[in-house]
C-alpha positions in Angstrom: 3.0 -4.7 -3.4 3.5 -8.2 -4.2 1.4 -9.3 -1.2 -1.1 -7.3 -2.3 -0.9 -8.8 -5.8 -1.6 -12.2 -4.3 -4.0 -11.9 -1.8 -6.4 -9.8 -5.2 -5.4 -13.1 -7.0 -6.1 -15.6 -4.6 -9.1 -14.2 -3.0 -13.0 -14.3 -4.2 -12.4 -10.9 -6.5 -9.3 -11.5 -7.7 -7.8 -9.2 -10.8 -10.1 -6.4 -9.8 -9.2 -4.0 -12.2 -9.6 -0.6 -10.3 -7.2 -2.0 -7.1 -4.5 -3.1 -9.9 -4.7 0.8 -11.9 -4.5 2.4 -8.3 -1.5 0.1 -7.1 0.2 0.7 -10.7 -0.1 4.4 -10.9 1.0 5.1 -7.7 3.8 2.7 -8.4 4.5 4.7 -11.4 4.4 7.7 -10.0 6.8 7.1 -7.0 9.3 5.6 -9.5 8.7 8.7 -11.7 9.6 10.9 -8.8 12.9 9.9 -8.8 13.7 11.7 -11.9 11.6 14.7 -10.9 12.4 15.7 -7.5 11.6 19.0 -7.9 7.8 17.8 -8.3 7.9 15.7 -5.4 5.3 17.3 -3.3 4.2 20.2 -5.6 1.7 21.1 -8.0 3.9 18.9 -10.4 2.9 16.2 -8.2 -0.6 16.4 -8.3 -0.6 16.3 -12.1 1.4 13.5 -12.1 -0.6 11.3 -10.1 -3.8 12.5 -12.1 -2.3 12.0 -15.5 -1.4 7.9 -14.1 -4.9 7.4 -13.0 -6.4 8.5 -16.3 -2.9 6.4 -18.7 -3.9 3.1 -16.7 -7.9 3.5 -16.7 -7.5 4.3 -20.6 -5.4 0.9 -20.7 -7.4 -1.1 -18.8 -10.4 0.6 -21.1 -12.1 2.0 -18.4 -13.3 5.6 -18.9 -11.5 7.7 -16.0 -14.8 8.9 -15.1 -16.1 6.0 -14.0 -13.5 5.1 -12.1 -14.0 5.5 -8.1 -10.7 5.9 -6.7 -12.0 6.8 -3.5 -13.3 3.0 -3.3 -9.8 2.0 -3.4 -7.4 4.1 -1.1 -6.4 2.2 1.2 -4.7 0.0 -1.3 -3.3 3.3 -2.7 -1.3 3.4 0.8 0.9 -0.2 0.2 3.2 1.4 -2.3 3.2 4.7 -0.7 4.6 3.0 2.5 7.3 1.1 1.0 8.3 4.1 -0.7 10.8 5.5 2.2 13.0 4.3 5.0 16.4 2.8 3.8 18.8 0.0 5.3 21.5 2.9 5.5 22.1 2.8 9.4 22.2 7.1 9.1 18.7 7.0 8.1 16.9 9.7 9.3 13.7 7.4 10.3 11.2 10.5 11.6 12.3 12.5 8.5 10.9 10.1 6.2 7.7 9.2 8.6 7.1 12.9 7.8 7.3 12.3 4.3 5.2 9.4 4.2 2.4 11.0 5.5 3.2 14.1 2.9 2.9 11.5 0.7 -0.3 9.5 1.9 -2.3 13.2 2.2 -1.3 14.3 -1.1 -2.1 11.5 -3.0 -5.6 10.9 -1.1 -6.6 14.5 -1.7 -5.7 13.9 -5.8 -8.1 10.6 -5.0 -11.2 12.7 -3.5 -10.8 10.9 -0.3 -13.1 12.7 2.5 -11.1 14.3 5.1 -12.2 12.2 8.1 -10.6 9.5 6.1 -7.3 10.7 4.9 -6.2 10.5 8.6 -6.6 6.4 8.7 -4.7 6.8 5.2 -2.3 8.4 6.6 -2.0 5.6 9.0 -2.1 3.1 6.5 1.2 3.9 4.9 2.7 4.7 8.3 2.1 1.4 9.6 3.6 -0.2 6.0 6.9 2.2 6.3 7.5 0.9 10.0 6.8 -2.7 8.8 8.9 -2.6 6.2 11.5 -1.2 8.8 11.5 -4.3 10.7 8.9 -3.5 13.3 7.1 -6.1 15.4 3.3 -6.4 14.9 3.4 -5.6 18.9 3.9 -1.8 17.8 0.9 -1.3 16.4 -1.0 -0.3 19.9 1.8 1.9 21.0 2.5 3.8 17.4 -1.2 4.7 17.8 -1.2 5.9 21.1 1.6 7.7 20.5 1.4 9.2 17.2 -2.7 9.8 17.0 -3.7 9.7 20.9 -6.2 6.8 19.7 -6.7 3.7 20.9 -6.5 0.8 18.5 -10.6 -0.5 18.1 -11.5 3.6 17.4 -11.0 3.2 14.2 -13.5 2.4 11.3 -14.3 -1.5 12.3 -12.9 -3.2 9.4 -9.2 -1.8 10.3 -9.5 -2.1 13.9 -10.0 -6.1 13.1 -7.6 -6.2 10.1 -5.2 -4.2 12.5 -6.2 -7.0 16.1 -6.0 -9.3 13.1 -1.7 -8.0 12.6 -0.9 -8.3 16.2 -2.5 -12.1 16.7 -1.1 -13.8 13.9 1.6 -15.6 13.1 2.7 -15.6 9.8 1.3 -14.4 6.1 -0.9 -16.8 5.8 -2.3 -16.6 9.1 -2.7 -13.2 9.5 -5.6 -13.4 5.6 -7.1 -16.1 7.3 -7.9 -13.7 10.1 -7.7 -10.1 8.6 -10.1 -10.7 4.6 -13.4 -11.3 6.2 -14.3 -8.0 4.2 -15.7 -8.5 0.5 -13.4 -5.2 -0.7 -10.7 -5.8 -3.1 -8.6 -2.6 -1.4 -9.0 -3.8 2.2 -7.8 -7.2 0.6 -4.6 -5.6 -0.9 -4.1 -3.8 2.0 -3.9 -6.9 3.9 -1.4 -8.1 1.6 0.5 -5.2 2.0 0.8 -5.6 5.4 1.5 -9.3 5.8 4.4 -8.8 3.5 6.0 -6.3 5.6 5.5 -7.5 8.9 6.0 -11.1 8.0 8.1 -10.9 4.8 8.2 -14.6 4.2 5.5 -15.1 1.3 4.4 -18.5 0.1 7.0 -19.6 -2.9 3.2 -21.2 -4.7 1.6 -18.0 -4.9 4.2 -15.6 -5.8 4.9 -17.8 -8.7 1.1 -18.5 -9.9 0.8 -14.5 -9.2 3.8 -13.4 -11.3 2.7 -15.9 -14.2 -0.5 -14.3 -13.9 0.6 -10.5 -14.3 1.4 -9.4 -17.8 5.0 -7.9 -18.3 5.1 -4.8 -17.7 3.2 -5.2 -14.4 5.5 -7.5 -13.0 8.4 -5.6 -14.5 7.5 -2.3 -12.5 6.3 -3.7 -9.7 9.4 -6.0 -8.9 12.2 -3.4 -10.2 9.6 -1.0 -7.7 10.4 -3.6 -4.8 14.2 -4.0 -5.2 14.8 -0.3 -6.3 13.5 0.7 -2.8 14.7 -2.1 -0.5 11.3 -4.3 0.6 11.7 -7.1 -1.9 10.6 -10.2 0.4 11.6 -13.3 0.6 9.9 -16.6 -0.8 
Protein backbone atom coordinates (compact mmCIF):
# COMPACT_ATOMS: atom_id res chain seq x y z
CA UNK A 1 0.00 0.00 0.00
CA UNK A 2 2.77 2.34 0.21
CA UNK A 3 2.51 3.09 -3.51
CA UNK A 4 -0.73 3.75 -3.07
CA UNK A 5 -0.08 6.09 -0.22
CA UNK A 6 2.15 8.13 -2.45
CA UNK A 7 0.70 8.46 -5.62
CA UNK A 8 -2.95 9.98 -3.13
CA UNK A 9 -0.15 12.30 -1.72
CA UNK A 10 1.48 13.35 -4.65
CA UNK A 11 -1.33 13.60 -7.05
CA UNK A 12 -4.02 16.56 -7.47
CA UNK A 13 -6.43 14.86 -4.60
CA UNK A 14 -4.07 13.92 -2.40
CA UNK A 15 -5.18 12.72 1.49
CA UNK A 16 -8.60 11.93 0.15
CA UNK A 17 -10.08 10.72 3.12
CA UNK A 18 -12.56 7.94 1.92
CA UNK A 19 -9.39 6.05 -0.25
CA UNK A 20 -7.16 6.24 3.11
CA UNK A 21 -10.50 4.61 5.59
CA UNK A 22 -10.94 1.88 2.73
CA UNK A 23 -7.02 1.09 2.42
CA UNK A 24 -6.96 1.17 6.44
CA UNK A 25 -9.85 -1.01 7.21
CA UNK A 26 -9.05 -3.49 4.90
CA UNK A 27 -5.52 -3.36 6.21
CA UNK A 28 -7.00 -3.87 9.58
CA UNK A 29 -8.98 -6.40 8.87
CA UNK A 30 -6.53 -8.74 6.98
CA UNK A 31 -4.10 -8.21 9.99
CA UNK A 32 -7.10 -8.95 12.28
CA UNK A 33 -7.59 -12.19 10.44
CA UNK A 34 -4.67 -13.60 11.63
CA UNK A 35 -5.87 -13.97 15.03
CA UNK A 36 -9.34 -15.14 13.90
CA UNK A 37 -8.97 -17.65 11.34
CA UNK A 38 -12.00 -19.26 11.97
CA UNK A 39 -13.75 -15.93 10.60
CA UNK A 40 -11.71 -15.87 7.61
CA UNK A 41 -14.31 -16.17 5.01
CA UNK A 42 -17.45 -16.42 7.20
CA UNK A 43 -20.25 -14.48 8.51
CA UNK A 44 -17.49 -13.41 11.14
CA UNK A 45 -15.89 -11.88 8.23
CA UNK A 46 -18.36 -9.82 6.99
CA UNK A 47 -18.91 -8.21 10.32
CA UNK A 48 -15.52 -7.49 10.60
CA UNK A 49 -15.03 -5.67 7.59
CA UNK A 50 -18.32 -3.64 8.30
CA UNK A 51 -17.42 -2.81 11.85
CA UNK A 52 -13.67 -1.25 10.24
CA UNK A 53 -15.52 0.78 7.73
CA UNK A 54 -17.84 2.33 10.24
CA UNK A 55 -14.38 2.63 13.47
CA UNK A 56 -12.33 4.59 10.66
CA UNK A 57 -15.33 6.77 9.14
CA UNK A 58 -16.13 7.65 12.88
CA UNK A 59 -12.32 8.60 13.16
CA UNK A 60 -12.00 10.41 10.34
CA UNK A 61 -15.55 12.14 11.44
CA UNK A 62 -17.33 11.12 8.58
CA UNK A 63 -20.80 9.65 9.22
CA UNK A 64 -20.63 5.91 7.84
CA UNK A 65 -23.61 6.77 5.89
CA UNK A 66 -22.26 9.06 3.84
CA UNK A 67 -19.51 7.26 2.97
CA UNK A 68 -19.56 5.60 -0.72
CA UNK A 69 -17.43 2.81 -0.55
CA UNK A 70 -18.45 1.63 -3.76
CA UNK A 71 -16.57 4.80 -5.20
CA UNK A 72 -13.45 3.43 -3.89
CA UNK A 73 -13.04 -0.37 -4.58
CA UNK A 74 -10.69 -0.72 -6.59
CA UNK A 75 -8.32 0.74 -4.07
CA UNK A 76 -9.87 -1.76 -1.65
CA UNK A 77 -8.10 -4.51 -3.98
CA UNK A 78 -4.09 -3.24 -3.23
CA UNK A 79 -4.13 -4.67 0.24
CA UNK A 80 -6.23 -7.49 -0.56
CA UNK A 81 -3.56 -8.60 -3.22
CA UNK A 82 -0.62 -8.36 -1.08
CA UNK A 83 -2.37 -10.22 1.40
CA UNK A 84 -1.24 -13.93 0.00
CA UNK A 85 1.53 -15.68 -1.81
CA UNK A 86 4.81 -16.32 0.33
CA UNK A 87 8.61 -16.50 -0.58
CA UNK A 88 8.36 -20.24 0.87
CA UNK A 89 9.44 -22.12 -2.41
CA UNK A 90 6.39 -24.93 -1.22
CA UNK A 91 3.91 -22.40 -1.78
CA UNK A 92 0.92 -23.54 -3.07
CA UNK A 93 0.53 -20.44 -5.72
CA UNK A 94 -3.14 -21.47 -7.29
CA UNK A 95 -4.27 -22.20 -3.66
CA UNK A 96 -3.91 -18.74 -2.64
CA UNK A 97 -5.02 -17.20 -6.25
CA UNK A 98 -8.26 -18.96 -5.05
CA UNK A 99 -8.24 -17.26 -1.96
CA UNK A 100 -7.54 -14.00 -3.18
CA UNK A 101 -10.35 -13.83 -5.25
CA UNK A 102 -12.47 -15.28 -2.00
CA UNK A 103 -11.19 -12.46 -0.65
CA UNK A 104 -11.69 -9.68 -3.40
CA UNK A 105 -15.68 -11.01 -3.80
CA UNK A 106 -16.29 -10.98 -0.26
CA UNK A 107 -15.09 -7.82 0.64
CA UNK A 108 -16.71 -6.05 -2.54
CA UNK A 109 -20.05 -7.58 -1.76
CA UNK A 110 -19.65 -6.02 2.17
CA UNK A 111 -18.80 -2.64 -0.13
CA UNK A 112 -22.15 -2.84 -2.29
CA UNK A 113 -20.17 -3.18 -5.34
CA UNK A 114 -22.56 -4.18 -8.42
CA UNK A 115 -21.92 -7.52 -9.70
CA UNK A 116 -20.70 -6.70 -13.25
CA UNK A 117 -18.01 -5.05 -11.25
CA UNK A 118 -16.86 -7.40 -8.70
CA UNK A 119 -15.40 -9.54 -11.58
CA UNK A 120 -12.71 -6.55 -12.65
CA UNK A 121 -12.22 -6.51 -8.63
CA UNK A 122 -11.47 -9.68 -8.63
CA UNK A 123 -8.95 -8.93 -11.16
CA UNK A 124 -7.61 -6.21 -9.40
CA UNK A 125 -6.21 -8.12 -6.49
CA UNK A 126 -5.22 -11.02 -8.81
CA UNK A 127 -3.02 -9.01 -10.85
CA UNK A 128 -1.38 -7.33 -7.31
CA UNK A 129 -0.90 -11.09 -5.81
CA UNK A 130 1.05 -12.16 -9.11
CA UNK A 131 2.96 -8.78 -9.08
CA UNK A 132 3.95 -9.08 -5.78
CA UNK A 133 5.06 -12.72 -6.89
CA UNK A 134 7.55 -11.43 -9.10
CA UNK A 135 5.65 -11.43 -12.39
CA UNK A 136 6.61 -9.52 -15.40
CA UNK A 137 4.16 -6.78 -16.60
CA UNK A 138 4.32 -8.99 -19.93
CA UNK A 139 1.75 -11.38 -18.07
CA UNK A 140 -0.86 -9.31 -17.93
CA UNK A 141 -2.38 -10.28 -21.67
CA UNK A 142 -1.91 -13.88 -21.10
CA UNK A 143 -3.33 -14.14 -17.22
CA UNK A 144 -6.46 -12.57 -18.92
CA UNK A 145 -6.76 -14.77 -21.62
CA UNK A 146 -6.26 -17.38 -19.65
CA UNK A 147 -7.99 -16.91 -16.41
CA UNK A 148 -11.24 -14.68 -17.83
CA UNK A 149 -11.20 -15.62 -21.72
CA UNK A 150 -10.97 -11.69 -22.24
CA UNK A 151 -9.00 -9.76 -24.05
CA UNK A 152 -7.04 -6.99 -22.38
CA UNK A 153 -8.98 -3.39 -23.89
CA UNK A 154 -12.64 -5.36 -22.91
CA UNK A 155 -12.51 -4.02 -19.91
CA UNK A 156 -14.09 -0.74 -18.41
CA UNK A 157 -11.64 1.95 -20.42
CA UNK A 158 -9.90 3.40 -17.58
CA UNK A 159 -8.25 -0.13 -16.64
CA UNK A 160 -7.73 -1.30 -19.99
CA UNK A 161 -5.35 2.04 -20.25
CA UNK A 162 -4.01 1.87 -16.68
CA UNK A 163 -3.49 -1.95 -17.41
CA UNK A 164 -1.63 -0.97 -21.62
CA UNK A 165 -0.30 1.68 -19.28
CA UNK A 166 1.62 -1.58 -16.86
CA UNK A 167 2.89 -3.37 -19.78
CA UNK A 168 4.68 -0.09 -21.66
CA UNK A 169 6.37 1.32 -18.88
CA UNK A 170 9.44 1.19 -17.40
CA UNK A 171 9.61 1.93 -13.98
CA UNK A 172 7.33 3.53 -11.00
CA UNK A 173 7.44 6.60 -12.13
CA UNK A 174 6.93 5.97 -15.53
CA UNK A 175 4.17 3.76 -15.49
CA UNK A 176 1.81 7.29 -13.18
CA UNK A 177 2.95 9.34 -15.76
CA UNK A 178 1.13 7.05 -18.19
CA UNK A 179 -1.57 5.15 -16.11
CA UNK A 180 -3.35 8.70 -13.61
CA UNK A 181 -4.88 10.45 -16.46
CA UNK A 182 -8.14 9.70 -14.38
CA UNK A 183 -9.35 12.44 -11.72
CA UNK A 184 -10.32 9.35 -9.08
CA UNK A 185 -8.43 8.98 -6.01
CA UNK A 186 -9.09 4.89 -6.03
CA UNK A 187 -7.96 4.44 -9.69
CA UNK A 188 -4.90 6.60 -8.36
CA UNK A 189 -4.10 4.28 -5.45
CA UNK A 190 -4.61 1.53 -7.56
CA UNK A 191 -1.99 2.64 -9.75
CA UNK A 192 0.20 2.92 -6.88
CA UNK A 193 -0.46 -0.40 -5.92
CA UNK A 194 0.48 -1.79 -8.93
CA UNK A 195 3.65 0.13 -9.73
CA UNK A 196 4.92 -1.02 -6.36
CA UNK A 197 4.56 -4.60 -7.19
CA UNK A 198 5.54 -4.80 -10.54
CA UNK A 199 8.38 -2.37 -10.19
CA UNK A 200 9.16 -2.47 -6.50
CA UNK A 201 11.76 0.20 -6.56
CA UNK A 202 9.83 3.42 -5.16
CA UNK A 203 11.39 6.86 -5.15
CA UNK A 204 13.58 7.22 -1.69
CA UNK A 205 11.79 11.37 -1.84
CA UNK A 206 8.42 10.39 -1.73
CA UNK A 207 8.28 7.47 0.63
CA UNK A 208 9.94 9.75 3.02
CA UNK A 209 7.66 13.05 2.42
CA UNK A 210 4.63 10.27 2.40
CA UNK A 211 5.60 8.60 5.80
CA UNK A 212 6.24 12.09 7.42
CA UNK A 213 2.96 12.89 6.25
CA UNK A 214 0.93 9.87 7.71
CA UNK A 215 0.14 10.07 11.34
CA UNK A 216 1.37 7.15 13.58
CA UNK A 217 -0.66 4.76 13.64
CA UNK A 218 -1.18 4.73 9.86
CA UNK A 219 2.22 4.30 9.05
CA UNK A 220 2.58 1.88 11.99
CA UNK A 221 -0.12 -0.59 10.45
CA UNK A 222 0.58 -0.12 7.13
CA UNK A 223 4.41 -0.84 7.28
CA UNK A 224 4.25 -3.76 10.03
CA UNK A 225 1.13 -4.78 7.24
CA UNK A 226 3.97 -4.79 4.45
CA UNK A 227 6.81 -6.63 6.22
CA UNK A 228 4.40 -9.03 8.14
CA UNK A 229 3.28 -10.36 4.67
CA UNK A 230 6.52 -10.17 2.63
CA UNK A 231 5.96 -7.10 -0.20
CA UNK A 232 7.79 -4.42 1.70
CA UNK A 233 9.68 -2.70 -1.38
CA UNK A 234 12.59 -1.27 -1.80
CA UNK A 235 13.62 2.57 -1.86
Amino acid sequence: MLGSMIVDHFRPNFGSTEGNIVIMAVTDVLLTKLMFAEDRFGEGSNALYMERFKTYAREYGLPFSKLDLSAYYQAAMVPIGLRYGSSDPDCDWEAELALVKEEARQCLQIMGISPERILEGELLASLLFLGKGGAPTSIVPFFLKNEYNRPQNSWSPELSHILDSLEAATDFVDFLDKACIFNDPSLQMLCGGLGQVFFNRLPAKWVDTTLDFMDYDQKNMLLSFLKRFECLPSW
